[in-house]
N, C-alpha and C positions, 0 to 999 in steps of 0.2 A: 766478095771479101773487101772489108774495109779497111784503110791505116788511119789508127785514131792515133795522135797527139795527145801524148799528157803531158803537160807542164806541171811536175808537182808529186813527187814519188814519199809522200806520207801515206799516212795509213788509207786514205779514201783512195788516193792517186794509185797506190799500189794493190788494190782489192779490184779498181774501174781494170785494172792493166790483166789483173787474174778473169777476170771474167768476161773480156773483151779475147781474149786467147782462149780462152776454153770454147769460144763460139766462134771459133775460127777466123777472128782478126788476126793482122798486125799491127803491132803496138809500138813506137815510139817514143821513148818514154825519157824526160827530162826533169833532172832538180838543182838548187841552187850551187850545188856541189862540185858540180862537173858527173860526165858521164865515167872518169872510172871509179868513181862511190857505190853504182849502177849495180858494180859486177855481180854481186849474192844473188841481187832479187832478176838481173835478167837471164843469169843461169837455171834460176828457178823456171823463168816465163820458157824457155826454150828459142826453138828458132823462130815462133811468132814473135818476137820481141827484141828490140835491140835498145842501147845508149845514145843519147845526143844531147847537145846542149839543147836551151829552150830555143833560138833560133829555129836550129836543125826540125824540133819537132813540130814549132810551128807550119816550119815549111810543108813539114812530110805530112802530115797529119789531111788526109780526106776532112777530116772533124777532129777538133781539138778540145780537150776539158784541158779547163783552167783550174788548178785546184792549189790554191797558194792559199798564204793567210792574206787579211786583205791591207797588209801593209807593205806588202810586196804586191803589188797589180801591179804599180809602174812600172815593173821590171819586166812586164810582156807584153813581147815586139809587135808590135800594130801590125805593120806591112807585112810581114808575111801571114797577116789573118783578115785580111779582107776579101770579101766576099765570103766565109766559111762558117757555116757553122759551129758557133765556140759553146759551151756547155762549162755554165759558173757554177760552182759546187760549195762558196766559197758562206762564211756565216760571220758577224759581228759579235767581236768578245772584246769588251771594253778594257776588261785585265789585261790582256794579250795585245791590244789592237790601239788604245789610248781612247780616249773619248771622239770621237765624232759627231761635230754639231747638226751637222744633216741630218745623220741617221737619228740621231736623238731625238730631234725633232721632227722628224719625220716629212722630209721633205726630199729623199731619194731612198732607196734601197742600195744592197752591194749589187744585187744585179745591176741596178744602173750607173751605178761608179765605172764598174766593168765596160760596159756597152760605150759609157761615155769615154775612156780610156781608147777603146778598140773603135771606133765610129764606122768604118768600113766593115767590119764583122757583125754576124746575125748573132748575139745573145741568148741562152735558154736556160734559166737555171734550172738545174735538178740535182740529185743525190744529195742536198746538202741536209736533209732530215732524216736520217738516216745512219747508222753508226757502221763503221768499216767494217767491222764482224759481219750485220745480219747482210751486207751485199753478196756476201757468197752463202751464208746461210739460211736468208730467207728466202732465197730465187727459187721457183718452181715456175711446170710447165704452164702454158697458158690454159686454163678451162680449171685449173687447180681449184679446190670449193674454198673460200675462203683466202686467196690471193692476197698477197699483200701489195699494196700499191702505192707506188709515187705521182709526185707532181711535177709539172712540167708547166712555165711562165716563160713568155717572151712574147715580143711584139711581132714577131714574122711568123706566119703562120705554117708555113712550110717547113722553117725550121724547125718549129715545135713538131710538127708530124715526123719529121727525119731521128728526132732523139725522142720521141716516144715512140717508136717503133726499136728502137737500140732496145731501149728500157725493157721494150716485150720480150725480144729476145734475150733479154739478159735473167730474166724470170719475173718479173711485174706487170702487176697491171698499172693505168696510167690515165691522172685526171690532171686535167687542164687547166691549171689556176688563174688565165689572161694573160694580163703584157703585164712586160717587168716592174710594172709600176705598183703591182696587187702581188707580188711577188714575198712582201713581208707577211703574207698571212700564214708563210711558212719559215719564218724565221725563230730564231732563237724565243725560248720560252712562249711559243704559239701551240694550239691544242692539239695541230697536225705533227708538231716537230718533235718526233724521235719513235713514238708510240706504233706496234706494228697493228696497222689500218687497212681495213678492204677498201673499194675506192669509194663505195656508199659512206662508210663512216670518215674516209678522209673529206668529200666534199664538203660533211657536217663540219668536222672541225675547219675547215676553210670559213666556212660560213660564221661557225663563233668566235672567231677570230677579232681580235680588236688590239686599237695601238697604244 
């Protein structure tokens, strides 16, 4: 049994938190709010689940998803995440999010906004192609004919093996896009991102991908 850390109880944070309990985690689960905003949704989760600030689930968290919008990343605490596996879930919306001349130009990713925020933390994006519904609705067992599958990026190899194995268990199968740097080939308006994909037809759309 694991305690995963969420910083970020919107609708991804809150779906990661249901299907992280139903596979026999505990969850820790944090938003900007304060933890007694929490109450509905950790009464739902049961006793795998409790409230804390983002701190607290920093700390507690075996493995922590970060799932903020990406104008809030400053706001998560470094030190209690180094050395850990963090899990960026996180997408660029220019309406939402203001223009960013990196990303525009293509000369970082939010995975590596993230990673460069947290320096001591191991990075991995995943979930973020993916819409809050189909995480609990498209999970099935492994060997399922027709699987739907996620990606998984980061520079640290172990980590990526740590949250694609989560991912199995969580109901997907799971293709390895590289380091956080080829990370955009699953970002907003890419041919991988939203569409439900086996992991053959996800590595294609990786592959048509362009910036």
């Amino acid at each position: 049994m694991t305690t995963i850390g969420i910083i970020g109880a919107g609708n991804i944070g809150s779906q990661l938190a249901r299907l992280a309990v139903r596979n026999g985690h505990q969850v820790v689960i944090a938003n900007s709010r304060g933890p007694e905003t929490l109450f509905d949704l950790v009464g739902e989760l049961g006793d795998g689940a409790r409230a804390a600030t983002r701190d607290e689930a920093a700390a507690a968290g075996d493995l922590v998803v970060v799932t903020v919008p990406l104008g809030a990343i400053d706001t998560i605490p470094a030190e209690p995440l180094a050395g850990k596996v963090v899990i960026d879930t996180n997408n660029y919306y220019p309406q939402r999010d203001g223009q960013v001349a990196a990303l525009d130009e293509g000369r970082t990713t939010t995975a590596q906004m993230l990673q460069d925020r947290l320096p001591g933390a191991r990075v991995v994006k995943a979930f973020n192609h993916i819409g809050a519904a189909d995480l609990t609705g498209h999970a099935t067992p492994a060997g399922t004919p027709d699987r739907r599958a996620l990606v998984v990026a980061g520079d640290d190899t172990e980590a990526k093996q740590v949250v694609a194995g989560l991912i199995d268990t969580f109901g997907f199968d799971v293709v390895d896009a590289g380091p956080l740097a080829d990370s955009w080939r699953i970002e907003r308006d890419t041919p991988g991102y939203g569409p439900r994909l086996t992991a053959e037809q996800l590595r294609d759309a990786l592959a048509a991908a362009t910036r």
